[in-house]
MARMIPA-61717 format. One record per atom (N, C-alpha, C): residue number from 0; atom name; z, x, y. Coordinates in steps of 0.1 Angstrom, whole numbers, plus 5000, padded with zeros to 4 digits. Each point is the difference from the previous one (the first is absolute). Layout:
BEGIN
[NUM CA [Z X Y]]
...
//
This chain:
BEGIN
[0 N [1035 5178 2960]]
[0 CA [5005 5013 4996]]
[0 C [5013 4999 4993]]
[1 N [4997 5006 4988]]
[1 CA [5017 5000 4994]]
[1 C [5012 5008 5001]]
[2 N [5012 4993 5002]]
[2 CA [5010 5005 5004]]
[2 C [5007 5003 4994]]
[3 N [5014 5003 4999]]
[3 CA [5016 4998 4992]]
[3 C [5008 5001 5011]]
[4 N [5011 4989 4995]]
[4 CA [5017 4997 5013]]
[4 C [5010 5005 4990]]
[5 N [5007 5010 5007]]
[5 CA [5010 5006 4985]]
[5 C [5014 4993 5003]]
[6 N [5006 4994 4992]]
[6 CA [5011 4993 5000]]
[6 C [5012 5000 4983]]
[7 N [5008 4994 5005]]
[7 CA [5004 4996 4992]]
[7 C [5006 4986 4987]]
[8 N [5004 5005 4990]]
[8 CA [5001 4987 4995]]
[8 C [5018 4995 5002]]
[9 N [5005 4986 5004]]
[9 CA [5010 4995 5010]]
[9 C [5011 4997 4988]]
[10 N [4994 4995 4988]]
[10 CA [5013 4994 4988]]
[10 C [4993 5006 4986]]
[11 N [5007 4993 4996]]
[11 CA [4992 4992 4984]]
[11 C [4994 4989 5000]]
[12 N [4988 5000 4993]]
[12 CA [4992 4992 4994]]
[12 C [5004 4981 5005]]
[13 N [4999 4994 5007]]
[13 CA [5004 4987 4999]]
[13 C [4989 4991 4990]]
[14 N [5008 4988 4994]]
[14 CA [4991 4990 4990]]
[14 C [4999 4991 5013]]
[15 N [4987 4994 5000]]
[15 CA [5003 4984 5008]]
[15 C [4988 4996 4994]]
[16 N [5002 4987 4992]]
[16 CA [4996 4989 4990]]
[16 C [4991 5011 4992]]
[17 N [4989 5002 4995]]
[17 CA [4994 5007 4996]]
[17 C [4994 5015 5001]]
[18 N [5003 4999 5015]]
[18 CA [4999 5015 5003]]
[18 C [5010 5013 5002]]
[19 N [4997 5010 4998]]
[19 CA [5010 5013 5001]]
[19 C [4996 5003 5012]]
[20 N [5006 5002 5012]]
[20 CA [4998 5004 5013]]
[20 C [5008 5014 5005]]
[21 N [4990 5012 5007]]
[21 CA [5008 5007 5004]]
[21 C [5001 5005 5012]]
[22 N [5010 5000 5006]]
[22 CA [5002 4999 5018]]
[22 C [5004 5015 5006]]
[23 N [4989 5003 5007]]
[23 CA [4995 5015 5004]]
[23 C [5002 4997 5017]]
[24 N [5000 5015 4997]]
[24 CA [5002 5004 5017]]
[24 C [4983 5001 5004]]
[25 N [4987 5000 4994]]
[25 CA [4991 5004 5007]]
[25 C [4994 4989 5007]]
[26 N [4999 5006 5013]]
[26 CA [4995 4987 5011]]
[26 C [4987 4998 4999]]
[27 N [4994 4986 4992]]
[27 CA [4990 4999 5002]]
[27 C [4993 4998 5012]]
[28 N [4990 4992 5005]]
[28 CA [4987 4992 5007]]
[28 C [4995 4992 4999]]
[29 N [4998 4991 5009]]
[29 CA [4985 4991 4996]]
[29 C [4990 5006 4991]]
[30 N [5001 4993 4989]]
[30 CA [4988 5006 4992]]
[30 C [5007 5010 4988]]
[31 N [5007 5001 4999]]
[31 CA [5008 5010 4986]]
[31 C [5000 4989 4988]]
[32 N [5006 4990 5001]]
[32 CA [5002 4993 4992]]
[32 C [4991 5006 4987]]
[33 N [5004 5001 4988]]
[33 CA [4990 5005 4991]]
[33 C [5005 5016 4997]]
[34 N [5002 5002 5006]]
[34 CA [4998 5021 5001]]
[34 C [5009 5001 4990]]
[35 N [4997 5009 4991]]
[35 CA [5008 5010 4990]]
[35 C [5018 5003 5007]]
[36 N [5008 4999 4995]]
[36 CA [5012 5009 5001]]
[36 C [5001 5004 4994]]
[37 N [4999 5016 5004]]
[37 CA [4997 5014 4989]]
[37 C [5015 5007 4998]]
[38 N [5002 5003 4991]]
[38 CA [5016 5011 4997]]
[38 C [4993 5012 5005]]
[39 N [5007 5004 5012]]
[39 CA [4996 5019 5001]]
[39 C [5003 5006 4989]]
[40 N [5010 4999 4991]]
[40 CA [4999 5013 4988]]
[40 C [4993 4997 4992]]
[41 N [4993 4992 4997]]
[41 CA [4996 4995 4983]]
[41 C [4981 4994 5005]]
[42 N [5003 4998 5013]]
[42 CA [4988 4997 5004]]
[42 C [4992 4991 4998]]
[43 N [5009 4989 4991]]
[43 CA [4996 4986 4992]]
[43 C [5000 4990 5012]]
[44 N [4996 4988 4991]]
[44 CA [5002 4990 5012]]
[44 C [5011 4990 4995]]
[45 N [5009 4994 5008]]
[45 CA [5013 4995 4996]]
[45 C [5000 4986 5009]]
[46 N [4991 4995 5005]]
[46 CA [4999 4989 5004]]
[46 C [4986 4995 5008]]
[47 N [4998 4988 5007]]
[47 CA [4989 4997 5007]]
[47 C [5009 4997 5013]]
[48 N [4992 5007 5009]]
[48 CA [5011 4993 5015]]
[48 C [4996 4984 4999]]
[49 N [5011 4994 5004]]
[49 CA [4996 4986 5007]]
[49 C [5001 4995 5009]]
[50 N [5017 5004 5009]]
[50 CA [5003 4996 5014]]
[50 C [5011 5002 5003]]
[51 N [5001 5001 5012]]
[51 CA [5007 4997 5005]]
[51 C [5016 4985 4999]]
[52 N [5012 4997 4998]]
[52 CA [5002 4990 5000]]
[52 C [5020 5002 5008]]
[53 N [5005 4998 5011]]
[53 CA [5012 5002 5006]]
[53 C [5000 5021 4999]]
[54 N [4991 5001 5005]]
[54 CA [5002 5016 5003]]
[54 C [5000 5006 4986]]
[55 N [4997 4994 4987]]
[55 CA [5005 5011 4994]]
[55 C [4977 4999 4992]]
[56 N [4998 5014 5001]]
[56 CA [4987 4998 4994]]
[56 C [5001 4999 4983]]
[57 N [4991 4990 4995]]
[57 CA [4998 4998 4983]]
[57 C [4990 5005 4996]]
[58 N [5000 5005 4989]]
[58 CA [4989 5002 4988]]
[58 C [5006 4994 4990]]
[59 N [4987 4993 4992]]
[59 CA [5001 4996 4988]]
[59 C [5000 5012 4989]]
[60 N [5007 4999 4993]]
[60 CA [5001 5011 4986]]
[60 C [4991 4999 4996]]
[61 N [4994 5017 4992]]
[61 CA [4991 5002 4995]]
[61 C [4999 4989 4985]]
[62 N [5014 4999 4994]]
[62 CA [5006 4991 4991]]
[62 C [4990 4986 4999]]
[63 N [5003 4994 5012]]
[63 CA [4996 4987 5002]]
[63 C [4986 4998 5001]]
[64 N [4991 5009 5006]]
[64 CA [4988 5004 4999]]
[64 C [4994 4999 4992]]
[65 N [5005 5005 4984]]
[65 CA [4995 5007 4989]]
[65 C [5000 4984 4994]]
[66 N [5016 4993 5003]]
[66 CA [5000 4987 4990]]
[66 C [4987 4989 5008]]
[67 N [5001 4999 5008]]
[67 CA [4986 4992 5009]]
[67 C [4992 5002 4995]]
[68 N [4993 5014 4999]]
[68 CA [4985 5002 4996]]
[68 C [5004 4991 4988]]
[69 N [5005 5011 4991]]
[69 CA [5004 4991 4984]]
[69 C [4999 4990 4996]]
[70 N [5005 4987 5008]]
[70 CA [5000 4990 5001]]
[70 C [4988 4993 5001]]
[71 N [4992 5008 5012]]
[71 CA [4984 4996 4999]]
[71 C [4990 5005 4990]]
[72 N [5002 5004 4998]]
[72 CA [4992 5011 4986]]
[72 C [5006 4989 4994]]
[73 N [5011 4994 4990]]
[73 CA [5004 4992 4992]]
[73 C [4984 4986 5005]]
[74 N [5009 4996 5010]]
[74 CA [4991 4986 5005]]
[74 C [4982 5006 4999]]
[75 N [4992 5013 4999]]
[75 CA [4987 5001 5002]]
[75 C [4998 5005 4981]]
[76 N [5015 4993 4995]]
[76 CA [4992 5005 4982]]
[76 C [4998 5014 4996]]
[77 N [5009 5010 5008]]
[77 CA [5000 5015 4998]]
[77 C [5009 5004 4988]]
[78 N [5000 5008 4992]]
[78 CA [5008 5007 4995]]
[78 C [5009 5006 5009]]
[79 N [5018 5005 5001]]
[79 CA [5006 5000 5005]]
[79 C [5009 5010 4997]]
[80 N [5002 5013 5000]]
[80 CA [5012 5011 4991]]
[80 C [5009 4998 5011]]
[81 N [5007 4987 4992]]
[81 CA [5018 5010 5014]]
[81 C [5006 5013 5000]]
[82 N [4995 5012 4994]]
[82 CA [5001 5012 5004]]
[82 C [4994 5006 5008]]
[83 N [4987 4994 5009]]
[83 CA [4991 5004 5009]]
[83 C [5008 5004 5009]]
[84 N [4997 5010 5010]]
[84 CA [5005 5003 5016]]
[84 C [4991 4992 5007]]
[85 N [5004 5000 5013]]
[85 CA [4990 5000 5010]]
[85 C [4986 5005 5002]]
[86 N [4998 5011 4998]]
[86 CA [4984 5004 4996]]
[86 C [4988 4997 4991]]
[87 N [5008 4995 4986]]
[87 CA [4996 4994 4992]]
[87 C [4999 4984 5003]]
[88 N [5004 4992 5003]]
[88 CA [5005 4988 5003]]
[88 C [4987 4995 5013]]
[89 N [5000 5012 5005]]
[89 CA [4988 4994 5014]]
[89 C [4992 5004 4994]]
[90 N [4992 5009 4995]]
[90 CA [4991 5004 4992]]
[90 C [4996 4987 4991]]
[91 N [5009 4997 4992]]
[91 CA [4998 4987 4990]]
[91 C [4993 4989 5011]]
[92 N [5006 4996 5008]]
[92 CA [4994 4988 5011]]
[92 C [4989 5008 5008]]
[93 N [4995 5008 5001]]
[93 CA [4991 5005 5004]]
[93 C [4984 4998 4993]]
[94 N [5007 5002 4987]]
[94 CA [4987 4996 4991]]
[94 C [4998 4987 4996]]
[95 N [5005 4988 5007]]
[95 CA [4996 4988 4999]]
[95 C [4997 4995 5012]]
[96 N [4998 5010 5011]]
[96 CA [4996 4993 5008]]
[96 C [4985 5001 5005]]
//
């Protein structure tokens, strides 16, 4: 059954090696891992939960997401607009799969 944990977001944006990480107040679960972190105003998605790590909960940036796919689409021989969003971007890897 699907849910939502309303929280908040704790800083700015941290870099660590390749990823943009963003450290939220929403308490995940066993099993979140994955889940959307949605902006209540805008109602976009602004990260993937990941985990937990010293109390503070992470999501990966929607940022970092976008460059991943990208990167795989590059490696599967796709054409590539670095002006794609996220919608477009999964869409693109969607059709090669």
């Amino acid at each position: 059954m699907p849910s939502a944990v309303a929280g908040t977001i704790l800083g700015p944006t941290v870099n660590q090696g390749k990823m943009l990480l963003v450290n939220h107040g929403c308490h995940g679960m066993r099993g979140t891992s994955g889940s959307p972190l949605i902006c209540h105003d805008t109602g976009g998605a602004i990260g993937v939960f990941l985990g937990t790590v010293s109390q503070y909960h992470q999501a990966v940036a929607t940022e970092t997401v976008i460059e991943f796919l990208k990167e795989w689409l590059v490696a599967n021989h796709a054409i590539v607009n670095n002006d794609d969003g996220i919608n477009d971007t999964v869409e693109n890897c969607v059709k090669l799969l």
